[in-house]
C-alpha positions, 0 to 999 in steps of 0.5 A, a space after each residue: 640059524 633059524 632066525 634066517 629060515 623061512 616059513 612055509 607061508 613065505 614059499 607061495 601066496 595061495 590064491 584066496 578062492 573066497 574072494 570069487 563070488 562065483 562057483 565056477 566061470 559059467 557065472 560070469 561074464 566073458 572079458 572084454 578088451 585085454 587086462 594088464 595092458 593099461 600103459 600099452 592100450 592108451 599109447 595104442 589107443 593115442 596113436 590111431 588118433 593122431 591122424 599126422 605124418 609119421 604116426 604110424 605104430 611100433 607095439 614091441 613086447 613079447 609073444 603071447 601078451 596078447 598084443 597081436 589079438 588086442 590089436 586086431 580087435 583095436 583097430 577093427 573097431 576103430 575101423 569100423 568108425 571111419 569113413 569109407 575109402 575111394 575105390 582106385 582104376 587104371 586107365 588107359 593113357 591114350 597120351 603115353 600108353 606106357 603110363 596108365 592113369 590112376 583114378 579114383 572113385 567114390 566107393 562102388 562107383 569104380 566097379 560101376 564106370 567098370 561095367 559102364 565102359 563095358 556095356 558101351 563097348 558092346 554097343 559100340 562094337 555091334 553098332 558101327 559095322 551096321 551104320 557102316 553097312 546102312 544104305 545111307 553111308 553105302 549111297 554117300 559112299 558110293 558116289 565118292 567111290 564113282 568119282 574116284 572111277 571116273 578119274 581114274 577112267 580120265 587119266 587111263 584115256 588121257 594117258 592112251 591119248 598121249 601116248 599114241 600123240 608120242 608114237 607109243 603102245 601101253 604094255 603092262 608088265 610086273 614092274 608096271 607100264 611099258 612103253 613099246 614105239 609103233 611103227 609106221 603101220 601103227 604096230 608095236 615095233 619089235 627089236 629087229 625093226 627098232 634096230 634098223 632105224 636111223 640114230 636120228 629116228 631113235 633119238 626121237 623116240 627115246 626123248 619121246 619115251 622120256 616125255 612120256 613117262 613124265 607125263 604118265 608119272 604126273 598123271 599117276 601122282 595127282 591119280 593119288 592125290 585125287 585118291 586121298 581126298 577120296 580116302 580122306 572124304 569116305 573117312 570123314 564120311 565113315 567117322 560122321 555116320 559112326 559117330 551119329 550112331 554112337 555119340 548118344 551111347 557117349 553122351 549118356 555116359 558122360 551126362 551121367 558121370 558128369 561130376 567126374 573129370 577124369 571119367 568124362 575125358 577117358 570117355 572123350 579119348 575112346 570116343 576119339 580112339 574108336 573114330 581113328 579105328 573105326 575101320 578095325 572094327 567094321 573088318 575085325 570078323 572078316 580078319 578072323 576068318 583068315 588062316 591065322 585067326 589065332 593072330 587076329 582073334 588077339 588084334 580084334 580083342 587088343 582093339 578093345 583092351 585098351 578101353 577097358 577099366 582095371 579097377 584095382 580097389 574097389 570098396 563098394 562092399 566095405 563099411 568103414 575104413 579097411 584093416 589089412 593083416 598081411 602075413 606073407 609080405 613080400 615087395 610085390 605082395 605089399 606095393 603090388 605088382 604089373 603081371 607078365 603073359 608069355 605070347 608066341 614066346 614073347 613076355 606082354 603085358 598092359 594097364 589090365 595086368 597092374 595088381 594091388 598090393 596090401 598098401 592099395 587094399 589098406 589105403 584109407 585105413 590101417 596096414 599090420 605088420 610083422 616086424 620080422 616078416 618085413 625084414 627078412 622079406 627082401 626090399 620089402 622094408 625100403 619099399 614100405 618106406 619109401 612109400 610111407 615118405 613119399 606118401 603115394 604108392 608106385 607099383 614097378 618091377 625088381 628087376 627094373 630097380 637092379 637093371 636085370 630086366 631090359 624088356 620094356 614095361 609099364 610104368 603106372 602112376 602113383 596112387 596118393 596113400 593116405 595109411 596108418 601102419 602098424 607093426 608088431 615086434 619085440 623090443 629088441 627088432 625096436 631098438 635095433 630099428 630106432 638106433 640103426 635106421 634114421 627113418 624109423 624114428 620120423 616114421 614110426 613115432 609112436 611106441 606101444 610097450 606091452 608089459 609082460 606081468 601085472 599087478 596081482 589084485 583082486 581086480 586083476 584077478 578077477 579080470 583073469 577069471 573073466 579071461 578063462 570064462 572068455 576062452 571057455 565060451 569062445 573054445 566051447 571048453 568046460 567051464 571052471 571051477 573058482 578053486 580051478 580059477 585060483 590054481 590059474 591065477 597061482 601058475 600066472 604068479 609062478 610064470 611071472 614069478 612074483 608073488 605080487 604080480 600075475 603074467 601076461 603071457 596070456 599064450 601058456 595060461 591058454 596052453 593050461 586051460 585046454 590042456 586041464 580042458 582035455 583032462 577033465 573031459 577024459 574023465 567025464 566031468 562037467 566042470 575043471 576042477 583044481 585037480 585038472 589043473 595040477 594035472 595038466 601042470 605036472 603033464 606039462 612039465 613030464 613031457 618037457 623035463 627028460 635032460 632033468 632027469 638024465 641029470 639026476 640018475 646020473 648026479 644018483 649014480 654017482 658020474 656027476 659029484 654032488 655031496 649034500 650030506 657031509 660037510 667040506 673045507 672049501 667046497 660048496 653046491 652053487 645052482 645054475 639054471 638050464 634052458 632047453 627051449 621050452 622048460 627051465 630047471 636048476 642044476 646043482 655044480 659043484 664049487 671048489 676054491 683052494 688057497 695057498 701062499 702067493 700074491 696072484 690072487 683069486 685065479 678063475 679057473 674057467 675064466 683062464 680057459 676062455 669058458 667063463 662070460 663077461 659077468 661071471 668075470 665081473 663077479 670074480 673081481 667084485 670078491 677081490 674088491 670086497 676082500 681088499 677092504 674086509 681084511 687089507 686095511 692093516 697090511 696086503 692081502 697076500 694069497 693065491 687061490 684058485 676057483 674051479 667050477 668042477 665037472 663043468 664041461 660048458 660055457 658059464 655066465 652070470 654073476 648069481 654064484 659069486 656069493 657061493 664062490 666067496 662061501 668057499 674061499 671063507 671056508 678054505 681061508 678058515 679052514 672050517 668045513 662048509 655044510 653040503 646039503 645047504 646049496 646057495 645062490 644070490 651075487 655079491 656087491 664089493 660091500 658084502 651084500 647079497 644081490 637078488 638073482 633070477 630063476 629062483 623057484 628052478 634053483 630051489 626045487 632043482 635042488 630039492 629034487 637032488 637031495 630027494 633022489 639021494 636021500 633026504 638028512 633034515 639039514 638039507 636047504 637052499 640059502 637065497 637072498 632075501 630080496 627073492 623071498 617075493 619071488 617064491 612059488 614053490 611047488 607044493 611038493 617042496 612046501 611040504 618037505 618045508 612043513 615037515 622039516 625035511 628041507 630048509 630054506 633060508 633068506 639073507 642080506 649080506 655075507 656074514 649071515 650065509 656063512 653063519 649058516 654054512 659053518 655054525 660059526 658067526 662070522 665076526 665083528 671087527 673092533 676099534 682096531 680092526 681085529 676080529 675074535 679068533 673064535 670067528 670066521 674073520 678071526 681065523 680069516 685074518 690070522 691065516 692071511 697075517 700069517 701069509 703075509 709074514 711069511 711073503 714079507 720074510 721071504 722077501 728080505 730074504 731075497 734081497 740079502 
């Protein structure tokens, strides 16, 4: 057996601290950039290249790598190299209110136009009360108001006239004009004495009142006509004297954004706007002063609103292009939104409450994403995709989408987005997006895989030291020493667990470095040593590991059965591995298989109960394959047994206890006991070779803690596959027992060699015919089941007689 046992040196590859030419990471230079990563940053670096329709980003990999830190550096840098973006405004549309214009700027120039529209405005507003107010526009004026008078005076004395022609007096009353008959006297008449006159004299009169009013009707029209042109003139006249004042102050600003099309046609339409209202302006402080100032301190303000600029992105202080972290992504958050105020109990709003959105702000650079922000955040993926095909960014409402708002609301123009997106996920959000969403793959065209482990080089190595040196100036930590860099770089090989590679999970390499940071600065050193290291290693795993320990006072007490001293007929120690979130750990579980005369076959005892998963299923018909051409070429393999994973109270999957499983069935089949201090791990192919498993250094040292606490014999040990010897970094402590031959770890490649070890007894090797020695496991295998079989087929022929 000792040909299978493995060395001490085989359990962890020590970092050669002689390869540092540093004494601790003070010496060297902070690394730059990101290690490891070399196939992600060249398809990171390729994708913000391509200036293209649908290359956006997808970086999926897993948390910690380091993937949201690099990108962000990424990206700033190649931000910083851009050009600079157009700042963006709404406008008033004085065509369609409802629709406010987009414009766009060069950078600094919206704020600019901003400040320009106000300072006319203010002018505006001071100057036309006074050129309405001149005593030129007052005398103009005033002679147009005269001939108004003197019209009105004509038609008065022409209506007097005609009326005393008709026989009638003028009364005013509260309906207007009322026409009394005058008697002979020239006296209004009362009703007693229109009464007493004849029916021929009243209808005189009344044809004659009828005459009358017609005429005084025609008389009042053309009054009103007359008034309107006088209206009409003292408006034209009003408009030339406001806009002799004021034209210059438009002028100017025309002159001065004359390159700019869009800016000098909203300054025609206030232009235009401010003559159609100019006499809301010249009243607007009289109206204040009314009792519902309130109300028309609001209309004096609206007067204005309108010709006001909302600048929505305004880059006057940006260098290069924008780079945009939205980390709360919400449909209004990143498409942005019109804002609503409540007014005497009414929801109002204009063009000035249009907000932007991450994509407004990002616009011209690049947008980062979390992949799981946007899709749980609601409509936030259709929005961003929509925008994304369509190419332009549309501000509107939720609720105007689902019709759960009937209130009326702006609808802004779209702004053209020119964006590079980029979202950051796992490879699990990727595929599920790529395969379940016909958008995604035209839209995010470029992926970036973020590896979780690298090469464990001494370039490698030496990147990683530059790593800490990096966190130590950054944290202001102390630094550490090279034999403290190479206990880094042996628990980023443990994490990876290889000893060829290193991880990238640069996030629980961070939590060790601070940590060991503490520890040395509890005891007052200057620099972190190995031992702050090893400290704040075993720190971690204390605080993380009580269901270990629970487990393992009562596996001592005896409640949960674990023999690793005797030696068994078909039984032997499998190890599992638990998760509690944060800490892995290997659980021992005992494994027992009886066999008996039948032809039911291998009969899983967890699969039967629905508590085994698909692979361990698999991995209990792999053993019947294999036993089907081990030892049915000559006749039927006619047995039945059962395989029972005892005290096991959970769901169990995977496929890594198949080769104990089969360990066991040997044992019962041969009847040769099984040593219980060896546990074993590794699966099985229907060949009989032994297939690598995962979480081997946890089965190991889980084990190893198992034969510690009740009580250590020199035969203890662990067989694994050989395959899995590259996967070992041991804790020192088992390395240790390893040296002083207190426990035993074993590699091999197929079958045969791990029973050999289980039972002292070689397994055997079949001749010409088929046969094995009896001597062997095989050998006692094959008799037993020749010996079932004859008695299956004798009781058979027994039956049919």
């Amino acid at each position: 057996m000792n040909k299978y046992k493995l060395k001490p040196e085989q359990l962890r590859k020590i970092c050669d601290c002689s390869i540092f030419s540093f004494e601790s990471t003070a010496d060297i230079s902070p690394l730059e950039g990101i290690i490891g990563q070399e196939r992600g940053v060249r398809a990171l670096e390729f994708g913000l290249k391509v200036n293209k329709h649908g290359y956006n980003i997808f970086i999926a990999g897993v948390t910690g790598t380091g993937r949201s830190s690099y990108t962000r550096s990424l990206v700033n840098n190649v931000a910083a190299m851009g050009d600079c973006p157009l700042d963006w405004c709404y406008l008033y549309n004085f065509d369609n209110p409802d629709e406010p214009k987009a414009v766009s700027f060069t950078p600094g120039k919206a704020v600019e136009f901003q400040q320009d529209i106000q300072e006319l405005l203010s002018k505006v507003t001071a100057e036309i009360p006074l050129a309405l107010e001149s005593d030129e526009h007052q005398k103009a004026k005033t002679i147009l108001l005269q001939k108004l008078q003197t019209k009105q005076n004509e038609v008065q004395a022409y209506i007097s006239n005609i009326s005393k022609e008709l026989g009638f007096a003028l009364k005013t009353a509260d309906k207007g004009l009322v026409t009394i008959p005058l008697n002979n006297e020239g006296k209004p008449m009362d009703e007693e004495e229109f009464q007493d006159l004849y029916e021929e004299k009243k209808e005189i009169i009344d044809e004659n009142s009828k005459k009358l009013n017609l005429l005084i009707l025609e008389a009042f029209k053309n009054l009103r006509e007359f008034e309107r042109g006088i209206e009409k003139e003292v408006e034209k006249l009003e408009n030339k004297i406001i806009l002799n004042n004021i034209d210059h102050f438009f002028q100017e600003l025309m002159l001065k954004h004359s390159t700019h099309s869009a800016a000098k046609e909203h300054l025609e339409g206030i232009k235009q706007d401010v003559l159609k209202n100019a006499r809301d302006f010249k009243d607007s402080e009289k109206q204040i002063s009314s009792d519902f100032f309130f109300l028309q301190e609001n209309r004096a303000k609206k007067l204005l609103q309108k010709y006001r600029v909302n600048v929505l992105i305004d880059n006057s202080k940006t260098q290069g292009a924008p780079v945009v972290v939205e980390t709360n992504p919400t449909y209004y958050n990143l498409l942005g939104r019109v804002e609503y105020e409540s007014h005497l109990g009414v929801l109002k709003t204009d063009f000035m409450k249009i907000k932007p959105g991450s994509l407004h702000q990002a616009n011209g650079g690049y947008l980062i994403l979390r992949c799981r922000d946007i899709l749980t955040s609601n409509l936030c993926w259709d929005g961003l995709k929509r925008a994304l095909k369509t190419g332009e960014i549309q501000i509107e409402s939720i609720g105007h989408q689902f019709g759960a708002i009937a209130t009326s609301s702006l609808k802004p123009k779209p702004i053209p987005l020119d964006i590079k997106v980029i979202i950051i996920g796992s490879h699990f959000e990727y595929k599920m997006l790529y395969y379940y969403d016909e958008d995604f793959r035209k839209l995010f065209k470029i992926m970036v895989d973020f590896d979780v482990e690298m090469e464990r080089s001494e370039q490698y190595t030496y990147k990683l030291a530059r790593f800490i040196s990096d966190h130590c100036e950054k944290e202001k930590l102390k630094h550490f020493t090279r034999e403290a860099v190479g206990q880094i770089v042996e628990y980023s090989s443990r994490l990876a667990d290889s000893q060829e590679k290193l991880s990238t999970r640069f996030n629980e390499l961070v939590e060790i470095i601070y940590e060991a940071d503490t520890w040395a600065s509890l005891e007052n050193c200057s620099l972190v040593t190995a031992e702050h290291v090893k400290k704040a290693i075993r720190e971690k795993v204390y605080r993380s590991n009580k269901n270990e320990q629970k487990l393992l006072e009562m596996m001592s007490e005896g409640q949960l059965l674990i023999d690793v001293d005797q030696k068994v007929v078909g039984q032997v120690n499998g190890i599992a591995v638990l998760d509690t979130g944060n800490y892995t750990f290997g659980k021992p579980n005992k494994i027992t298989v009886t066999t008996f005369l039948g032809r039911k076959g291998i009969i899983n005892i967890e699969r039967e109960v629905k508590m085994s998963g698909s692979l361990h299923d698999k991995g209990i018909l792999i053993l019947s394959g294999y036993l089907g051409e081990k030892f049915g070429q000559k006749c039927p393999v006619s047995f039945s047994a059962s395989i029972c994973f005892e005290q096991l109270y959970s769901g169990i999957d995977g496929d890594s206890a198949s080769s104990a499983e089969l360990y066991a069935l040997f044992s019962s089949l041969s009847d040769l006991p099984i040593e219980q201090g060896i546990a074993v791990t590794g699966s099985i192919n229907q060949k009989g070779f032994i297939q690598p498993i995962g979480g081997v250094n946890q089965k190991i040292e889980g084990f190893y803690q198992v034969c510690k606490a009740k009580g250590f014999t020199g035969r203890q040990g662990v067989i694994i596959p050989r395959q899995n010897v590259v996967n070992l970094m041991l804790d020192e402590e088992v390395i240790t027992a390893v040296k002083e031959g207190t426990f035993h770890l074993y590699a091999v490649e197929n079958i045969e060699e791990g029973i050999e070890i289980l039972t002292g007894v070689p397994a055997g090797i079949a001749d010409e015919q088929g046969n094995y020695s009896a001597n062997t496991i095989f050998g006692r295998i094959q008799t037993k089941l020749a010996r079932y079989y004859s008695l299956v087929k004798e009781e058979q022929e027994n039956s049919e007689i």
